[in-house]
C-alpha positions in Angstrom: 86.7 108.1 120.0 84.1 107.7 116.6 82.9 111.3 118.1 86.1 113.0 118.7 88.2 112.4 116.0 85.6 113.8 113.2 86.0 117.3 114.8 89.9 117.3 114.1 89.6 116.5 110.4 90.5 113.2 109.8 90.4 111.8 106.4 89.5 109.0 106.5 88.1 107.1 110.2 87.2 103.6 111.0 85.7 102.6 114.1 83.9 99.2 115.5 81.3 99.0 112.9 82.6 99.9 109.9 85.7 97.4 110.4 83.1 94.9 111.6 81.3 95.3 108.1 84.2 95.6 105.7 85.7 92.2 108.1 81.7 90.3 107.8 81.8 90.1 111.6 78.7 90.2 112.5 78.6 90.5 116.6 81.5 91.8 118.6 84.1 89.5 119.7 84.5 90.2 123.1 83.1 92.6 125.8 85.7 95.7 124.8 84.9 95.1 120.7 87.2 93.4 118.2 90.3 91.5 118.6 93.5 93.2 117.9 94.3 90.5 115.5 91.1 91.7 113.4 91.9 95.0 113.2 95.5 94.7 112.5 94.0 92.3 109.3 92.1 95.4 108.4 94.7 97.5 108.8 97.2 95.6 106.7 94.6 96.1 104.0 93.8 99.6 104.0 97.0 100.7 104.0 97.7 98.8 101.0 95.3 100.7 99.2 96.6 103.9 100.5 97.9 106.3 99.0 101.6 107.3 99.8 102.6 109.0 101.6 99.7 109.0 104.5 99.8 108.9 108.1 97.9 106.1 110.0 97.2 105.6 113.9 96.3 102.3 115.1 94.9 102.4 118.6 94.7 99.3 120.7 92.4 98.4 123.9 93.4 94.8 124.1 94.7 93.6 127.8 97.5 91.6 127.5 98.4 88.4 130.5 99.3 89.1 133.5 95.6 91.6 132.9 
């Protein structure tokens, strides 16, 4: 996704690593990448700081029980 979404002129794009720095996670936190609950705290913040208004996608590639 950190390659495709550049070409369709986002803003502003935060992937694995950037929330990993701006979070001071320093290794992933499981085999797919961060924990939705980490980057819905990121989230939460940056969109306090936005600017209204804004539009904002959150995607999510947690697995959720029964997997």
């Amino acid at each position: 996704m950190c390659s495709f979404f550049p070409k369709i002129k986002l803003d502003q794009l935060y992937c694995r690593e950037e929330i990993k720095e701006a979070m001071g996670i320093k290794e992933d936190e499981h085999t797919w990448g961060l924990q939705d609950s980490t980057v819905l705290k990121f989230m939460a913040k940056k969109l306090k700081e936005t600017n209204k208004p804004f539009f904002s996608v959150f995607m999510s590639i947690n697995t959720h029980a029964p997997y």
